[in-house]
C-alpha positions in Angstrom: -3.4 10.3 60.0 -3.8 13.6 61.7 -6.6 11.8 64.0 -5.7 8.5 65.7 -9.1 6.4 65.9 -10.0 4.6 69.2 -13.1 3.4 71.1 -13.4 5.6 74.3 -15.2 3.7 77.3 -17.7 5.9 78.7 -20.1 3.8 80.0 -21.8 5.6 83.0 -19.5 8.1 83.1 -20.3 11.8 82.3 -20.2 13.5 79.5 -21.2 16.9 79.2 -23.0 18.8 76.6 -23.3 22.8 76.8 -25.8 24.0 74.6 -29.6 23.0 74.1 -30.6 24.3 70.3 -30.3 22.1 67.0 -26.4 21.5 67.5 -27.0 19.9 70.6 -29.9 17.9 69.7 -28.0 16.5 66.8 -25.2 15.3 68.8 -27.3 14.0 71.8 -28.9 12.0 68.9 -25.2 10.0 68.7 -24.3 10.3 72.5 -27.9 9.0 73.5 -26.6 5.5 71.3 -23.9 4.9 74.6 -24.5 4.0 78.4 -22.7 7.2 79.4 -24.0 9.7 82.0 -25.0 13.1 79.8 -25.8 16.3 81.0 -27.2 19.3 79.2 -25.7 22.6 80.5 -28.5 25.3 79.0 -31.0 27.8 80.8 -33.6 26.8 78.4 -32.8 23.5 76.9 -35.2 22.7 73.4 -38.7 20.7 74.4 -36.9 18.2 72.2 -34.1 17.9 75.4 -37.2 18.2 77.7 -38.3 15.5 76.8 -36.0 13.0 76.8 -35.1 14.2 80.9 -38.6 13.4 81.4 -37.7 9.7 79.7 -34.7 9.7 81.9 -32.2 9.4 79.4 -30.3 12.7 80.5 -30.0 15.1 82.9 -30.2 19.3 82.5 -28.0 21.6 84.3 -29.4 25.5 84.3 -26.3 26.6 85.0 -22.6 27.2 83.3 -20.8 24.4 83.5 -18.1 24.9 86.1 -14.5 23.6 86.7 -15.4 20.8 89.2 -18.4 19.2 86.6 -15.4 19.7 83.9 -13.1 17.9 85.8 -15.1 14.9 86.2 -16.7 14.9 82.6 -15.1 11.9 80.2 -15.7 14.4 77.1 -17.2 17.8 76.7 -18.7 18.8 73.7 -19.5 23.2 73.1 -22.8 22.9 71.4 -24.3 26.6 72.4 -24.2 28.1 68.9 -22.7 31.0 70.6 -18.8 31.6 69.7 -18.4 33.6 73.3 -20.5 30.8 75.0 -18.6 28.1 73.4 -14.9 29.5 73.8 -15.7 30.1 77.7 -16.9 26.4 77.5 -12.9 25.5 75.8 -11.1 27.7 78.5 -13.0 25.3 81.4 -12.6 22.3 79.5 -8.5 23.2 78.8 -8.2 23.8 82.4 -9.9 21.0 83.5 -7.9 18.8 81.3 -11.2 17.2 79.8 -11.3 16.1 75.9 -13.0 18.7 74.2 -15.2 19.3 71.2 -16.5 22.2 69.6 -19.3 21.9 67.5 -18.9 22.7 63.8 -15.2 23.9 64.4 -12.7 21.8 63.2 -9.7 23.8 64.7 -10.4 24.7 68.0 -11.5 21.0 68.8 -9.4 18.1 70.6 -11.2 15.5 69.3 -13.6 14.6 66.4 -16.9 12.5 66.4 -16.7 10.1 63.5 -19.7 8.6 61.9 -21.3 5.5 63.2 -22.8 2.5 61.6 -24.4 0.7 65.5 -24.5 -2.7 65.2 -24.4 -3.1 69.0 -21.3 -4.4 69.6 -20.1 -4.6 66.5 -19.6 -0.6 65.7 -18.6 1.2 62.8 -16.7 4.4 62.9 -16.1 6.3 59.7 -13.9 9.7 59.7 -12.6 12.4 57.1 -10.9 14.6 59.2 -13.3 16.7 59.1 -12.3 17.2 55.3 -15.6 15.6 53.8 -18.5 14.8 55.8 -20.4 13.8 52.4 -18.4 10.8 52.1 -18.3 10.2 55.5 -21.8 9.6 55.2 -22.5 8.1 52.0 -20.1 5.3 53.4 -22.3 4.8 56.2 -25.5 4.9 54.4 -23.5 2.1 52.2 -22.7 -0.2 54.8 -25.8 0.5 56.7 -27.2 -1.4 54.1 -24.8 -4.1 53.4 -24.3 -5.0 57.4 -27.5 -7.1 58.5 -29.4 -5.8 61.2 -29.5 -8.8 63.5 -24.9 -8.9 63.1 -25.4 -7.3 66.7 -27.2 -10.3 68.4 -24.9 -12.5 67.1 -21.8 -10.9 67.9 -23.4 -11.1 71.9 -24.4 -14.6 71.4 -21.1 -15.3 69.9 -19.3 -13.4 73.1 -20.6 -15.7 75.7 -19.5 -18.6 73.9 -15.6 -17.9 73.7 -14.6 -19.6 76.5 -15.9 -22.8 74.5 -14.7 -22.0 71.2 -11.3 -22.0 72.9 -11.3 -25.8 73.0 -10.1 -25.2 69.3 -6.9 -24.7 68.3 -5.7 -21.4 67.9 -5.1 -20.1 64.6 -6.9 -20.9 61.3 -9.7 -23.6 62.4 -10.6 -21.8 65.0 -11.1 -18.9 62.6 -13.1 -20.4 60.5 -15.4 -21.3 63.2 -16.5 -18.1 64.1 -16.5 -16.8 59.8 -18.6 -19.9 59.5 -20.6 -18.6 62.6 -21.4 -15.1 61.7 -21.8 -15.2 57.8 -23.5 -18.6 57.2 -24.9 -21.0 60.0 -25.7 -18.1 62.2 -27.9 -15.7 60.3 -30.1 -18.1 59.2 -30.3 -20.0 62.5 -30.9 -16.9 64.4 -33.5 -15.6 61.7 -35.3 -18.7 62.2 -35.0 -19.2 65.6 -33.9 -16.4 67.7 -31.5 -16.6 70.3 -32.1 -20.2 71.3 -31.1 -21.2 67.6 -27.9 -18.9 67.0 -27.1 -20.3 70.5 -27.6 -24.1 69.0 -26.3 -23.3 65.8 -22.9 -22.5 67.9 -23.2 -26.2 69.5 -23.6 -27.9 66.3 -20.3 -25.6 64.7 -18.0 -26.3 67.8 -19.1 -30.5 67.1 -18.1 -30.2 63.9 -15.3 -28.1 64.2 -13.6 -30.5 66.8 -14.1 -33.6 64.9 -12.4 -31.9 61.2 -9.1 -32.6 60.8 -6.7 -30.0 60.3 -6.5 -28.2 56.9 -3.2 -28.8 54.6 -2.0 -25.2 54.0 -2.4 -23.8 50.2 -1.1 -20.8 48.4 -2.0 -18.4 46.1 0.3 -17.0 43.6 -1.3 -13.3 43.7 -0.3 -10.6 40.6 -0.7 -7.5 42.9 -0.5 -5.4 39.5 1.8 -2.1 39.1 1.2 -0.9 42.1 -1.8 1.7 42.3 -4.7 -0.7 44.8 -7.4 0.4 42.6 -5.9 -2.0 39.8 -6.0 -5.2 42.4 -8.5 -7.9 41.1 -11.6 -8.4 43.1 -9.9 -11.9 43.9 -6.7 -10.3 45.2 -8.5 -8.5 47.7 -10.4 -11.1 49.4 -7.7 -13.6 49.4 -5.4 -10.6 51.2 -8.3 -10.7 53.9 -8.1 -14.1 54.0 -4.4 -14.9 54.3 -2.3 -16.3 57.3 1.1 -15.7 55.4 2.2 -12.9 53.0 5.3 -13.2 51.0 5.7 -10.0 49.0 8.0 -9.1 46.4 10.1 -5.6 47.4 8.1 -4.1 44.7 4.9 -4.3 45.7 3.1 -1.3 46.9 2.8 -0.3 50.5 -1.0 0.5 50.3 -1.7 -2.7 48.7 0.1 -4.7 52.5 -2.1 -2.8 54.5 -5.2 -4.2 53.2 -3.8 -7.6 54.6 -4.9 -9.1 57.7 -3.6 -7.5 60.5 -2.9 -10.8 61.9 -1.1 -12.1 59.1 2.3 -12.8 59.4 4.4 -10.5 56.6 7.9 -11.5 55.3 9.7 -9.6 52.3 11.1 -11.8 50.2 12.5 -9.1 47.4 14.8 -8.9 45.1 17.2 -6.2 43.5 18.4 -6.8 40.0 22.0 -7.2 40.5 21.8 -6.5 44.4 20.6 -8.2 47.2 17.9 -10.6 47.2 16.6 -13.6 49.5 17.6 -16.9 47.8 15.1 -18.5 45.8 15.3 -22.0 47.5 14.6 -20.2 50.5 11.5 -18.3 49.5 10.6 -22.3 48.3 11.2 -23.3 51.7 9.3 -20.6 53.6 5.7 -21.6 51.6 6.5 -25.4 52.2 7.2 -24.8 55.9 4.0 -22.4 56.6 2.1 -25.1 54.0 2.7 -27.3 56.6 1.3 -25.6 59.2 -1.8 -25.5 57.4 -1.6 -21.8 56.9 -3.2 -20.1 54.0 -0.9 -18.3 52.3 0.1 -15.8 49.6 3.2 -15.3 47.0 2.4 -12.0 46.1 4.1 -10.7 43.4 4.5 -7.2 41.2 2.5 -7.1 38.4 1.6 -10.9 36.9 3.0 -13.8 38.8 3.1 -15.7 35.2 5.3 -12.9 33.6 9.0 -12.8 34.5 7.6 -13.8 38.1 9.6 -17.2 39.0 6.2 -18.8 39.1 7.0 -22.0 37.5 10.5 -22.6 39.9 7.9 -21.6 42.8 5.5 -24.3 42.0 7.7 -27.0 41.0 8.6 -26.8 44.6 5.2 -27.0 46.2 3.9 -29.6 43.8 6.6 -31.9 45.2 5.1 -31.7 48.6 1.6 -31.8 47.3 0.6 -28.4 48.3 -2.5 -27.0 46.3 -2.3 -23.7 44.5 -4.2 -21.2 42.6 -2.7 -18.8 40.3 -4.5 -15.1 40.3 -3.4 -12.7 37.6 -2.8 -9.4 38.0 -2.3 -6.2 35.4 1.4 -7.0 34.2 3.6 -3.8 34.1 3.8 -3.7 30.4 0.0 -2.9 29.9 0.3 -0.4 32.6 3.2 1.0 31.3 1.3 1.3 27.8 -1.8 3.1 29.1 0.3 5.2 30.7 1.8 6.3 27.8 -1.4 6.7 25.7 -0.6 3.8 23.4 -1.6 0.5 22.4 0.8 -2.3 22.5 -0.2 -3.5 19.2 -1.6 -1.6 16.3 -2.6 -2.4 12.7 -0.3 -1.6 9.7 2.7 -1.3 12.8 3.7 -4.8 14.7 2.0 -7.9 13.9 3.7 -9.1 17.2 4.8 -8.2 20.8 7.8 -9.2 22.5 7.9 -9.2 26.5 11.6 -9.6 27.5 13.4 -8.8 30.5 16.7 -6.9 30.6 18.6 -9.2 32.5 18.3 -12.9 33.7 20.1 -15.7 35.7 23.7 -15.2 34.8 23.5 -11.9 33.5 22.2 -9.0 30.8 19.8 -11.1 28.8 20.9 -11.9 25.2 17.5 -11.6 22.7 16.8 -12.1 19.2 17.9 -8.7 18.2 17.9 -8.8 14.4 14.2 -9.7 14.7 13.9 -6.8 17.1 16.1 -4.4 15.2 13.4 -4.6 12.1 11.3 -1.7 11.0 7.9 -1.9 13.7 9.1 -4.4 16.1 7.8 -3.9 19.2 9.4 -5.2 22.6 8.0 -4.3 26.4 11.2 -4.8 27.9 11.3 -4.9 32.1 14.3 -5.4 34.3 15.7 -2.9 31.1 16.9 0.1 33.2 20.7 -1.3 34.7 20.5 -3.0 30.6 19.9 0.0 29.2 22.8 0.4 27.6 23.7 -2.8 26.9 20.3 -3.1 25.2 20.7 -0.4 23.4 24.2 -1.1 21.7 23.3 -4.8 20.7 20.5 -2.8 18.7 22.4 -0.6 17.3 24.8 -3.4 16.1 22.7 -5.0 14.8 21.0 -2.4 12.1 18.1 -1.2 14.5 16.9 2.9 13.4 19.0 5.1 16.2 15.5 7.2 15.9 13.2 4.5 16.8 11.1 5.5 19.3 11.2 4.2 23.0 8.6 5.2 26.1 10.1 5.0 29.7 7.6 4.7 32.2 8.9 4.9 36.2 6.4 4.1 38.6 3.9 2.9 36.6 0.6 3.7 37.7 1.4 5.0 40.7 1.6 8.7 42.1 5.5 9.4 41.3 5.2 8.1 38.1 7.6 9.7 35.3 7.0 9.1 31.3 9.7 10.0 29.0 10.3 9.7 25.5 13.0 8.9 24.2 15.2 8.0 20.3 16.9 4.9 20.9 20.2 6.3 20.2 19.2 9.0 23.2 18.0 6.1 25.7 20.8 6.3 28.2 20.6 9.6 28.6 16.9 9.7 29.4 16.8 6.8 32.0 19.7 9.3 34.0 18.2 10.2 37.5 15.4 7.4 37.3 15.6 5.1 40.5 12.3 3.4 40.3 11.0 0.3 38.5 10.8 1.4 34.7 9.5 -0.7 31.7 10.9 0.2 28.4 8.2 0.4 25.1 10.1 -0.4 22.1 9.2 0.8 19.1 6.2 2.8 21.0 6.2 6.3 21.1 4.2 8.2 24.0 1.3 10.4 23.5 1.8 11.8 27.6 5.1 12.3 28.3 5.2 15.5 30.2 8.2 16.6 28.6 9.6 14.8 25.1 13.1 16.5 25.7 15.0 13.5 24.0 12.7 12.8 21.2 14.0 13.8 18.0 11.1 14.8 14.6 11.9 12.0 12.8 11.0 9.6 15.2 7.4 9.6 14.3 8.1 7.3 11.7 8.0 4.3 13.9 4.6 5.1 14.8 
């Protein structure tokens, strides 16, 4: 981010706006939303600007603004419409010190003025960077809609009453006090009733609350899919907002944590084929002990937690403690890897079957039926298959596999660095050489998209 985003305090203090045409009016529009002091520097402000000084709601100034008004000004935006105007207007405000705007001009500003969605107090800012105002506002005019008018009663209601609501404890229950608060027993109490009924409505919860006993903790085995967070199940998402306890794989994508809780308590429990990795017993031992503290949590794992994923050591372990579970399946890396390369995994008159193996298990490179696989149009998504490669490769060859069947590497898959070779098997090595991400190997598949087919040979095309 180029622009950090915070909520400056500016109530009753002044802000200062020089200019009094349309680009004035338009931001006094926004100020006039905030208890802040504004004055409109212009020799003839618009009737528009006239007219709210007459409703007291700002204050004119005939004058240029000067380096003692700058001084004290929380914010100072140029609005004159007049470049000479407007840079004199920047040379006081840089010498005062004073956060400064320019209307219209990205560059020569300090500071930006996001879109708002005012749902006093609960507020909205949404920014671009200036780069595209259009879907700046088209996500306002979205949650303008979604976010119910009355959220901003509540939310004051809801303030005076934290002192109370401390009475639970701290953590989950008392979080699901105030969800149940604002997104169920509150609107409808307050649309029925007003203040006095949000207010009663608050009573009742806090009675209830107080009495429940505390929640056992439950996880969620979570696929978080190849990586790109447009590919994330609906499910995924809200559970992630949701969670008190994240245990991701190493794999999974940066971009897909940060739409966690910021609250939630993250631990990386990855591991490295052949390298280093956290023990599974203790990744058992983490869910049990945060299970016990009644937190919600997540086993997040790359791709499909029921495909090469641990899932079924994982909830051995909780069902001995009588933890629930839900299992939420994500977009394994096989399909990716297979749109990716323009193909189908399966295809009439070629493989009557698919084979999803991994390259290497407990003890070591994985051994596979490989005269079945070495048959004309067998098919294979093989992952873990890159440190294997060649090991794979020669227990193929032995064992009367085509050296020109085709193979598509996909690195990355689905994500912004992701590479697509194709390959011969008899050239696979070779084309895995430089390739330090996750890759899935496509046996038997050869790829419409890869950018440049440097090890395929002509007669590979047979496998098709």
């Amino acid at each position: 981010m180029k622009y950090f985003p915070i909520f400056l305090d500016v109530a009753q203090k002044p802000i200062a706006v020089v200019g009094g045409g349309e680009a004035a009016v338009a931001k006094l529009r926004l100020l006039l939303k905030t208890e802040a002091k504004i004055t409109v520097y212009d020799p003839a402000p618009s009737a528009q600007i006239q007219s709210w000084e007459q409703d007291g709601l700002l204050k004119t100034w005939n004058g240029p603004l000067t380096l003692d008004q700058a001084c004290q000004a929380q914010l100072i935006y140029a609005a004159s419409e007049d470049d000479s105007c407007d840079l004199q207007t920047q040379k006081v405000a840089q010498s005062a010190g004073t956060l400064f705007n320019w209307v219209d001009n990205l560059q020569q500003s300090q500071f930006i003025t996001p879109a708002i969605v005012d749902r006093d107090p609960v507020t909205l800012a949404i920014g671009t960077e200036g780069a595209a105002p259009v879907v700046a506002r088209a996500i306002k005019r979205h949650m303008e809609e979604r976010l119910p008018q009355n959220l901003g009663a509540l939310a004051r209601i809801g303030q005076t009453f934290r002192s109370l609501a401390q009475a639970l404890p701290l953590g989950r229950i008392r979080r699901d006090f105030w969800s149940s608060y604002y997104f169920s027993k509150g609107p409808g109490a307050y649309a029925a009733r007003g203040d006095q009924g949000a207010r009663q409505a608050l009573h009742e919860l806090l009675a209830e609350y107080q009495d429940a006993r505390p929640k056992q903790g439950h996880v969620d085995f979570v696929g978080a899919g190849p990586g790109d967070p447009t590919l994330l199940t609906h499910k995924a998402r809200v559970l992630l907002h949701e969670a008190d306890v994240i245990l991701h794989d190493r794999l999974v994508d940066r971009r897909i944590l940060e739409l966690a809780r910021r609250e939630a308590t993250m631990i990386d429990v990855g591991k490295t084929g052949f390298g280093p990795a956290m023990a599974q017993e203790d990744i058992n031992q983490l869910m049990i002990h945060h299970a016990a503290q009644g937190a919600q949590i997540i086993r997040l794992k790359s791709g499909d937690p029921t495909v090469f994923g641990r899932l079924d050591e994982e909830l051995d372990a909780i069902a001995a403690h009588d933890i629930s579970y839900s299992i939420v399946p994500g977009i394994t890396a096989a399909s990716s890897a297979a749109a990716a390369s323009g193909r189908s995994l399966t295809r009439r008159g070629r493989n009557s079957q698919l084979r999803l193996i991994t390259g290497h298990d407990m003890v070591g490179y994985a051994e596979q039926d490989w005269r079945g696989l070495a048959k004309p149009g067998a098919v294979a998504a093989i992952y873990m298959g890159k440190t294997a490669a060649r090991f794979i490769q020669g227990r193929l060859l032995m064992h009367g596999a085509d050296p020109l069947t085709p193979v598509s590497i996909v690195e990355n898959s689905s994500r912004a660095d992701e590479v697509i070779r194709a390959a011969p098997l008899n050239a696979l090595t070779e084309a895995l050489h430089a390739m330090s991400g996750p890759v899935v190997l496509l046996y038997g598949i050869s790829s419409r998209t890869a950018a440049a087919q440097i090890f395929q040979n002509q007669e590979a095309d047979l496998c098709l």
